[in-house]
N, CA, C and O of each residue as an XYZ file, in Angstrom:
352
protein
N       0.855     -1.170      0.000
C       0.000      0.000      0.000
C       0.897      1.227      0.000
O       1.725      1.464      0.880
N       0.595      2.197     -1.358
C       1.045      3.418     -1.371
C       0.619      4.871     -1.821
O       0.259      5.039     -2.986
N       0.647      5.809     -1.029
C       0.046      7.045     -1.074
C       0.807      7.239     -2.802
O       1.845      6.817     -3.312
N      -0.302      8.069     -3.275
C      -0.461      8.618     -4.535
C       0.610      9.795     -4.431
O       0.684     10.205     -3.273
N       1.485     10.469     -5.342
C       2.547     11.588     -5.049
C       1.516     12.578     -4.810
O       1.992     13.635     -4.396
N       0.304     12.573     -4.934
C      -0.135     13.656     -5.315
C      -1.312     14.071     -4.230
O      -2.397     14.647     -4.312
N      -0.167     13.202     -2.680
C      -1.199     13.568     -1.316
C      -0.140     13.999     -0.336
O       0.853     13.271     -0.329
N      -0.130     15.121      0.573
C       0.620     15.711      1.137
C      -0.158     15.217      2.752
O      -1.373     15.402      2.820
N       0.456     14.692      3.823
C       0.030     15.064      5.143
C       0.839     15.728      6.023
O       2.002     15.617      6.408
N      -0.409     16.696      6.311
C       0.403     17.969      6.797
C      -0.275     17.996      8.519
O      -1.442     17.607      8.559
N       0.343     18.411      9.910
C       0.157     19.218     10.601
C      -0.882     20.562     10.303
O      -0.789     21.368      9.376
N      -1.845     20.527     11.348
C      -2.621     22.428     10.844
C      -3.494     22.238     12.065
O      -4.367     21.410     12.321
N      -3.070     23.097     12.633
C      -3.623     23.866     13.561
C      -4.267     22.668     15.255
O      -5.249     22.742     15.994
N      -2.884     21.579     15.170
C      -3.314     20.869     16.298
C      -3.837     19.825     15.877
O      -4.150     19.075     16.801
N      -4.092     19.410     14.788
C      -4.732     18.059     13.578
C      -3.681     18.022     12.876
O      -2.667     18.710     12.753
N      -4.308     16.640     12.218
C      -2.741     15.859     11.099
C      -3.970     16.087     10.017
O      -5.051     15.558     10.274
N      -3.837     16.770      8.961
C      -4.825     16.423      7.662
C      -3.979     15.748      6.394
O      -2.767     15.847      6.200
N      -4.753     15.185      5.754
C      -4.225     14.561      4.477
C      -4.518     15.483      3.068
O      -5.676     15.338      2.675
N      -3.789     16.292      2.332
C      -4.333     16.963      1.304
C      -4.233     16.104      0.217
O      -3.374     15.222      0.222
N      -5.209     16.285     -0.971
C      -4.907     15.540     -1.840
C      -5.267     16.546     -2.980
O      -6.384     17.054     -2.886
N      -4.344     16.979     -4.240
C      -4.028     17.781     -5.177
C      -4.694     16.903     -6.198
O      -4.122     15.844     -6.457
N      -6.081     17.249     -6.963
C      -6.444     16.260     -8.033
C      -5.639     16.732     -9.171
O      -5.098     17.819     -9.372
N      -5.700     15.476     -9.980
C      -4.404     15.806    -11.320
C      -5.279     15.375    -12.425
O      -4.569     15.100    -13.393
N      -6.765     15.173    -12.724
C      -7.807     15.352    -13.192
C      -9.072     15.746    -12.872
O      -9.484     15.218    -11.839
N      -9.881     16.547    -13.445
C     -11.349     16.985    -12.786
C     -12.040     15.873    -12.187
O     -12.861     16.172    -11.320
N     -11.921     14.937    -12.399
C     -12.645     13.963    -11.718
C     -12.162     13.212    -10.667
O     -12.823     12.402    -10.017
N     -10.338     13.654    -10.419
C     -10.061     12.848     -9.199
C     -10.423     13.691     -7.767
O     -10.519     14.917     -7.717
N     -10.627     12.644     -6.457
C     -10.812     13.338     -5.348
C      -9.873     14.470     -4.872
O      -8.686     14.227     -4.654
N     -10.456     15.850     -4.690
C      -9.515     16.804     -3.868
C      -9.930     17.504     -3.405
O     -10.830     18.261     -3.769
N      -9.207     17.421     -2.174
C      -9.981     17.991     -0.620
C      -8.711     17.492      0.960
O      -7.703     16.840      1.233
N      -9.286     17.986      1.279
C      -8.969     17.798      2.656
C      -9.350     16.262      3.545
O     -10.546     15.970      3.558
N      -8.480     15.400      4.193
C      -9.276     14.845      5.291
C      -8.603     14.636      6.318
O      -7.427     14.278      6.387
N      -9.745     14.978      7.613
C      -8.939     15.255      8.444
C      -8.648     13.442      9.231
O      -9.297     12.444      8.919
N      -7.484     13.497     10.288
C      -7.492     12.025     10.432
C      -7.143     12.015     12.541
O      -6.789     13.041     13.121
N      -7.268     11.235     12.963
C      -7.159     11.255     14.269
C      -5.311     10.693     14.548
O      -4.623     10.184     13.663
N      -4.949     10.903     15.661
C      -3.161     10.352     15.626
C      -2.899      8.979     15.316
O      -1.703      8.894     15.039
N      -3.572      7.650     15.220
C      -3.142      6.523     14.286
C      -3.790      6.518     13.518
O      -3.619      5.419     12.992
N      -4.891      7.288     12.730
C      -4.878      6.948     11.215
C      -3.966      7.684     10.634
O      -3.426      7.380      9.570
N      -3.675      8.947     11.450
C      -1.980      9.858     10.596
C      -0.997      8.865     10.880
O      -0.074      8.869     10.065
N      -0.943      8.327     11.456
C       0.271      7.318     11.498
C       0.329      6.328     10.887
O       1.419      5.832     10.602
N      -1.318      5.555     10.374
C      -1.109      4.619      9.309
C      -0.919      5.372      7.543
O      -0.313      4.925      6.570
N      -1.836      6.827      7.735
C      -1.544      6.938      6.480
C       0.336      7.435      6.565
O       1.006      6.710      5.831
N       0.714      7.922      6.910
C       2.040      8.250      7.440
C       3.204      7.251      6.427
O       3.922      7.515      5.463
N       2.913      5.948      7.276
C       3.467      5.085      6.554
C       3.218      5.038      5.677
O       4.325      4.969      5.142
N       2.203      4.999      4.556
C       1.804      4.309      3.400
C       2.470      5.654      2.282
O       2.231      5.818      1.085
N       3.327      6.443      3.172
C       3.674      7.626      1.716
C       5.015      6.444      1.214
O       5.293      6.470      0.015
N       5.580      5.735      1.852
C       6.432      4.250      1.678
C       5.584      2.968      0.903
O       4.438      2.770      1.309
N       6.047      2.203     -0.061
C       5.055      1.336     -0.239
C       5.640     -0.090      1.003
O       6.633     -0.814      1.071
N       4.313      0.096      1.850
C       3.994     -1.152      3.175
C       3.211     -2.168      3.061
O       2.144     -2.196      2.446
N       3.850     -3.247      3.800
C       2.257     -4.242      3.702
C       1.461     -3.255      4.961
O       1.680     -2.141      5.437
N       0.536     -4.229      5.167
C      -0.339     -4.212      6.381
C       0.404     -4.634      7.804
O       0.399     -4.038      8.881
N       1.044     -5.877      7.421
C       2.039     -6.454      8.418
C       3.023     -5.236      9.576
O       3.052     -5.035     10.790
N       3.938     -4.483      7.986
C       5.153     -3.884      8.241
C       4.045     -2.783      9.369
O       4.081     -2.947     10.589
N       3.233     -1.832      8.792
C       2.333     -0.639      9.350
C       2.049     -1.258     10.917
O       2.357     -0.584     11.900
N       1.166     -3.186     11.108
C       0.871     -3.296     12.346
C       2.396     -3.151     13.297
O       2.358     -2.949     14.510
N       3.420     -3.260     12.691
C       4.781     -3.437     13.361
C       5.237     -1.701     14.034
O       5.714     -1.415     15.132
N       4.886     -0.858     12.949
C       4.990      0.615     13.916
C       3.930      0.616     14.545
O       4.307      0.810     15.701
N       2.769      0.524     14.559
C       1.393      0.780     15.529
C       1.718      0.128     16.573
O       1.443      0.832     17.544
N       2.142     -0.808     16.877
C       2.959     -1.806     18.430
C       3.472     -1.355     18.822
O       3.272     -1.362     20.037
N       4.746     -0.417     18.305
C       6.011      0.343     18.574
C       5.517      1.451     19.610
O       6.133      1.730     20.639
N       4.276      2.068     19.186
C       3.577      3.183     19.436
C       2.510      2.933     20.354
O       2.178      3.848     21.107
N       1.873      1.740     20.408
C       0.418      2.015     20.952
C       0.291      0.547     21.782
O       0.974     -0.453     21.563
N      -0.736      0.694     22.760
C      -0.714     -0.769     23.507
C      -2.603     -1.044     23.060
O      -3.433     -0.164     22.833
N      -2.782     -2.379     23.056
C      -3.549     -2.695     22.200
C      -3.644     -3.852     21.368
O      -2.755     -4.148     20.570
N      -4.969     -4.694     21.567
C      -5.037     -6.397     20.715
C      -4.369     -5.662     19.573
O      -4.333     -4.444     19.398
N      -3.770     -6.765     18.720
C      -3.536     -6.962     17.362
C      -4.796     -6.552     16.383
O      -4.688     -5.620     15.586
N      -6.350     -7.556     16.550
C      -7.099     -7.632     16.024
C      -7.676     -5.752     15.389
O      -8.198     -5.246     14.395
N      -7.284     -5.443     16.377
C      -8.149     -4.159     16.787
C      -7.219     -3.176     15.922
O      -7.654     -2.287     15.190
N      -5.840     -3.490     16.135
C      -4.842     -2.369     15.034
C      -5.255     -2.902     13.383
O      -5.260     -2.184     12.383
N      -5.514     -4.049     13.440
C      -5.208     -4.242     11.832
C      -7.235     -3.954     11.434
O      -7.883     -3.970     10.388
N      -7.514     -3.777     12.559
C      -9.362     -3.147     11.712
C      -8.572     -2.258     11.597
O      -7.846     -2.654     10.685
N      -7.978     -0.666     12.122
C      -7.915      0.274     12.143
C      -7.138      0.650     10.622
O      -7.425      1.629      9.933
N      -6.121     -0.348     10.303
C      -5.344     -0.428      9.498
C      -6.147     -0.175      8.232
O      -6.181      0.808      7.492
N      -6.858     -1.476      8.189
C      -7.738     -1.941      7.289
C      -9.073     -0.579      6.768
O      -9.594     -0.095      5.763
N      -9.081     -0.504      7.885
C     -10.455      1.127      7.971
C      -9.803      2.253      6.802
O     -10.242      2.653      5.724
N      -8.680      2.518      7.486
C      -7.837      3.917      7.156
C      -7.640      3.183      5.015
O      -8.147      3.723      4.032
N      -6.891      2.085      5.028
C      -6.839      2.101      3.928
C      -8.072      1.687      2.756
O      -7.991      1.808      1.534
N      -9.031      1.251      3.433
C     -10.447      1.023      2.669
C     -10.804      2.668      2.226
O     -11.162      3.013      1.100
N     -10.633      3.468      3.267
C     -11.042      4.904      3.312
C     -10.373      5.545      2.366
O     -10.930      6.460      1.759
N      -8.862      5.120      2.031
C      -8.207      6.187      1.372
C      -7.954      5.348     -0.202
O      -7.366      5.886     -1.140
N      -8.319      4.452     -0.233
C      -8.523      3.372     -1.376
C     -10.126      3.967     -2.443
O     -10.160      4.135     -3.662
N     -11.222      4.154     -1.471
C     -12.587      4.693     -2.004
C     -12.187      6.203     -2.695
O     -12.529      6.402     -3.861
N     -11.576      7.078     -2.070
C     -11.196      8.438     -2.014
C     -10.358      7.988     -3.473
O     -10.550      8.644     -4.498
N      -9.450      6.852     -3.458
C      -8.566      6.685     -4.869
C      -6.696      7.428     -4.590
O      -5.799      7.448     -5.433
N      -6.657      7.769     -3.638
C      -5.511      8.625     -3.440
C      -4.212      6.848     -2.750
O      -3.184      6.858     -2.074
N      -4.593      6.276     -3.052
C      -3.584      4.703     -2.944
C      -3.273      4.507     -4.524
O      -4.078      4.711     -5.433
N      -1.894      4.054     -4.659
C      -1.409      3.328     -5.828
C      -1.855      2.092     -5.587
O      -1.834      1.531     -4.491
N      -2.354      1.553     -6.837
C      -2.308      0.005     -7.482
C      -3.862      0.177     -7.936
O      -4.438     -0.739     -8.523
């Protein structure tokens, strides 16, 4: 899983947002805003990651079942997969 070049996550104003620059009229562009581990899963994915490598920093970081990081995982990239801003 990998962020599209053409999505910036930025810091603003006390939030992590994800910008995404459309590079046709019809692709998604906008803003979304994300809570501190979905910025951290999308975070990773500006790298191309499995799911695996991403649950391996979320451990590093957070205490918490397994089951429960890889929904979150799974959430964030279903979300940014619909939006279209993921390669493949």
């Amino acid at each position: 899983m990998k962020l599209k070049s053409n999505v910036i996550i930025q810091p603003l104003a006390g939030e992590t947002m994800l910008v995404v620059a459309a590079t046709t009229p019809d692709d998604f562009h906008g803003i979304v805003k994300f809570n501190d581990t979905a910025a951290d899963i999308a975070s990773a994915m500006r790298e191309d990651v499995t799911e695996d490598q991403i649950l391996t920093l979320l451990q590093e970081k957070y205490e918490g079942p397994e089951e429960a990081m890889r929904a979150d995982i799974r959430k964030v990239a279903d979300r940014l997969r619909r939006i279209g801003v993921l390669e493949g």
